[in-house]
C-alpha positions as CSV (number, residue, x, y, z in Angstrom):
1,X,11.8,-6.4,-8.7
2,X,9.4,-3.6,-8.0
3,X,5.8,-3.5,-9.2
4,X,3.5,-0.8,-9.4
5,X,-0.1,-0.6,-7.7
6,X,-2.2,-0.9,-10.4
7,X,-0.8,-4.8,-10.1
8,X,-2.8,-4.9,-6.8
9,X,-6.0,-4.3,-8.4
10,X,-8.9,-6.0,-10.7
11,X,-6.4,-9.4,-10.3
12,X,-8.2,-12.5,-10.9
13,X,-7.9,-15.0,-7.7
14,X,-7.6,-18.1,-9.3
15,X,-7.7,-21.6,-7.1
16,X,-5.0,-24.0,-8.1
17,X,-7.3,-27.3,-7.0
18,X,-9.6,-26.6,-9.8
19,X,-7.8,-24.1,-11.9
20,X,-11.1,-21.6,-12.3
21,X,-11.2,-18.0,-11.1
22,X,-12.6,-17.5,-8.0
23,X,-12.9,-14.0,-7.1
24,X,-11.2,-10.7,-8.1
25,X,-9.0,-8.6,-6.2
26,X,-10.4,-5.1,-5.8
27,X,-8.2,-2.8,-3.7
28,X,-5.0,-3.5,-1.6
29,X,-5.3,-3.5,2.1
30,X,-2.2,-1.9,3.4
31,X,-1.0,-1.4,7.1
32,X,0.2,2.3,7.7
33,X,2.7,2.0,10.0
34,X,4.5,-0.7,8.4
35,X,3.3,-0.1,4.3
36,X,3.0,-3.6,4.0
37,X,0.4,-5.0,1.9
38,X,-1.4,-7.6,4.5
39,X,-4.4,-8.6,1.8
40,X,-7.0,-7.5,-0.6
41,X,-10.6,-6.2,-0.9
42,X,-11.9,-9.0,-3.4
43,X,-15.4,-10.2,-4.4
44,X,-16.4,-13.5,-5.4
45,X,-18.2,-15.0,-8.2
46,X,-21.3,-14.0,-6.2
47,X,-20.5,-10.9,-5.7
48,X,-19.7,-11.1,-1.8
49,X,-17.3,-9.2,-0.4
50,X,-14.0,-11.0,1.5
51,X,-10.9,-10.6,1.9
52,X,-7.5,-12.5,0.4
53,X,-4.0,-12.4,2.8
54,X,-1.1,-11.9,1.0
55,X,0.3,-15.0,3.4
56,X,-2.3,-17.4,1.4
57,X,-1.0,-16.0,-2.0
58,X,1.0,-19.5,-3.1
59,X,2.2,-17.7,-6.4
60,X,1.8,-14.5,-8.7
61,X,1.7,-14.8,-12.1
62,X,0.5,-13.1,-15.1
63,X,-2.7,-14.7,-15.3
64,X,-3.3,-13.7,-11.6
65,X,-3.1,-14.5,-7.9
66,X,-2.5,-18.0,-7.1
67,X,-4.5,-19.9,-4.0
68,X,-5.1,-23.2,-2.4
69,X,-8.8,-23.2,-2.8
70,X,-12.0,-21.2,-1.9
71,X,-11.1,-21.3,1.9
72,X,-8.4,-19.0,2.1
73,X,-11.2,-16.5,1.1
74,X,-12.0,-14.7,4.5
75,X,-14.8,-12.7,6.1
76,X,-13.8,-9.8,7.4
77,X,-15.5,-10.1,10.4
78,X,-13.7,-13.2,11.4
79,X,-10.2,-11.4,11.0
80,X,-10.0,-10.0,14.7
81,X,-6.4,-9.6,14.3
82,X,-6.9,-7.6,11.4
83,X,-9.4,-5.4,12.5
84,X,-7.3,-2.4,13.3
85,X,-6.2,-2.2,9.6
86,X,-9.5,-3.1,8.0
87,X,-11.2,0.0,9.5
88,X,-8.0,2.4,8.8
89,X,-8.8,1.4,5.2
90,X,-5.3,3.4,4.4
91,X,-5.2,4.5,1.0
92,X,-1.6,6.1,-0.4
93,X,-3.0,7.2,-3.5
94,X,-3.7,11.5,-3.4
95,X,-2.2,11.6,0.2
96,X,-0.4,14.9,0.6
97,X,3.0,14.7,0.7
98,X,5.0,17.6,2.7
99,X,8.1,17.8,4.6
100,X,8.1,19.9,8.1
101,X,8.0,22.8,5.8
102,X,6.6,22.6,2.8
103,X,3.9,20.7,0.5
104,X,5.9,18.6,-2.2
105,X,2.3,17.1,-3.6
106,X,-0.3,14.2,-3.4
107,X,0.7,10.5,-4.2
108,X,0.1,9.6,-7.7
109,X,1.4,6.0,-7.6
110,X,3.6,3.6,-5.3
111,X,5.9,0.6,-6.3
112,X,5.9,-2.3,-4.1
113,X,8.6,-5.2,-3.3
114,X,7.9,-9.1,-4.3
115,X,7.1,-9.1,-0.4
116,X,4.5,-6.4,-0.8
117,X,6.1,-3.5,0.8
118,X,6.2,-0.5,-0.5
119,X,9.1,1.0,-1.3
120,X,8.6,4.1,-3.2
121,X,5.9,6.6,-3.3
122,X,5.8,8.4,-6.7
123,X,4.9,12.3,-5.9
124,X,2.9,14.9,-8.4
125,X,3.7,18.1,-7.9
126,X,1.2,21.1,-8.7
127,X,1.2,23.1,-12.0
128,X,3.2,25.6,-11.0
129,X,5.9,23.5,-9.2
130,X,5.7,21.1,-11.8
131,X,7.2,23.1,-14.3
132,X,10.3,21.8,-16.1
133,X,10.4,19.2,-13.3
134,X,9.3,15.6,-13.4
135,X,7.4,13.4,-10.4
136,X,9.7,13.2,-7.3
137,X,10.1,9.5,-6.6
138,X,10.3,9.3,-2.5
139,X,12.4,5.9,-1.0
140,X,10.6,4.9,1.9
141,X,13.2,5.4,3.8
142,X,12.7,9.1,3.9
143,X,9.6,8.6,5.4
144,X,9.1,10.4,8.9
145,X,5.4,10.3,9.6
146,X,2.2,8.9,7.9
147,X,-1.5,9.9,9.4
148,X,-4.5,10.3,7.9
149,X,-4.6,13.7,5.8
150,X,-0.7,13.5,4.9
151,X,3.2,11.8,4.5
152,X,5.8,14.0,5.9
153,X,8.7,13.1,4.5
154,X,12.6,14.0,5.1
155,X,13.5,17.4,3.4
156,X,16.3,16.6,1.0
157,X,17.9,19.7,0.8
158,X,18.7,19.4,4.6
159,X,21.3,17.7,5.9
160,X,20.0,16.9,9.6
161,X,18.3,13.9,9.0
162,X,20.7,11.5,7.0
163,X,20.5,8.8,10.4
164,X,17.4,8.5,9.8
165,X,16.5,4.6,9.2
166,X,13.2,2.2,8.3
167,X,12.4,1.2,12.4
168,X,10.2,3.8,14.0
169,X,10.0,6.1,10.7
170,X,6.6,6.2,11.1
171,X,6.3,8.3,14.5
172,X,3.0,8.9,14.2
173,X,-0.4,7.4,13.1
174,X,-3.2,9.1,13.2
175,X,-2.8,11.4,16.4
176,X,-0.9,8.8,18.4
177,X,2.7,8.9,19.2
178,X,5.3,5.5,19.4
C-alpha cells in the first residue's frame, strides 16, 4: 500500500509503555541517493528538537507513530552515522523535475512504500504545459539523477533507456559521481 507525504508530517509519536504522546513528527528525513525515509524532524512536549528512526517505529496506526518509550527519541548530534543525511536536509517537494532535455515541472507530492521508500514522485507541470493534461506520476524507477536544484528523470518518449533499473539510478548527488 502506498501513502502520501503529508502522512509523514504533524504525526503524533506516541510511547506504547505509557500510552501518552510524546512528541510530534515534523518533517521526514529522507536519504537522496537511496529515497528512503531513515527518520523524522520531531519536537517534544518541551519543545526540543530530536529526531525519530523509522527502525524504532514498532507500529503506524491512525492515531500515530508507535514507540517503545521516550529513549528512542535521539539528538541529532549523537547520530554520527546519520550525519551525512541530516545536513543534506533533502527535501522532494518543488524540486525540478527535467529529463536530459527538457523541464517536465517541480514535485508537488510523493507516495511512499510501508517500508518508507518512495516510490512515485507526483509532477506539476506549468500553466501552459498543463493544459488539458493532468500531473505526470513518475515511478522511481525512471529516475536517473537526483542533486540538489533538480530530478532528471528517463524521457519516456525515448526508447534508449528501457534497461534502466533501481541500483545506481541515482548517478549523481550533488556534484559527485558513483
Amino acid at each position: 500500500m502506498l501513502l502520501l507525504s503529508k502522512q509523514l508530517a504533524d504525526q503524533p509519536i506516541i510511547s506504547l509503555q505509557t500510552g501518552q504522546t510524546i512528541a510530534i513528527t515534523r518533517l521526514p528525513i529522507i536519504d537522496p541517493r537511496s529515497l528512503k525515509v531513515v527518520g523524522w524532524w520531531c519536537t517534544d512536549r518541551a519543545n526540543r528538537q530530536h529526531v525519530l528512526l523509522t527502525t524504532d517505529v514498532r507500529e503506524t496506526s491512525r492515531d500515530g507513530m508507535i514507540v517503545n518509550d521516550h529513549s528512542v527519541l535521539s539528538d541529532p548530534n549523537d547520530l554520527a552515522r546519520h550525519r551525512e543525511i541530516l545536513e543534506i536536509n533533502f527535501e522532494p517537494i518543488n524540486k525540478i523535475v527535467k529529463t536530459k532535455s527538457r523541464k517536465l515541472g517541480r514535485v508537488t507530492d510523493y507516495c511512499y512504500d510501508e517500508w518508507y521508500v518512495i516510490q512515485k514522485i507526483y509532477v506539476g507541470q506549468s500553466i501552459a504545459k498543463a493544459i488539458g493534461t493532468e500531473t505526470l506520476i513518475i515511478n522511481r524507477t525512471q529516475i536517473i539523477e537526483i542533486s540538489d536544484e533538480y530530478i532528471i528523470v528517463r524521457d519516456l518518449s525515448n526508447k534508449e533507456s528501457d534497461s534502466v533499473q533501481l541500483p545506481g539510478l541515482v548517478g549523481k548527488l550533488f556534484g559527485s559521481t558513483n
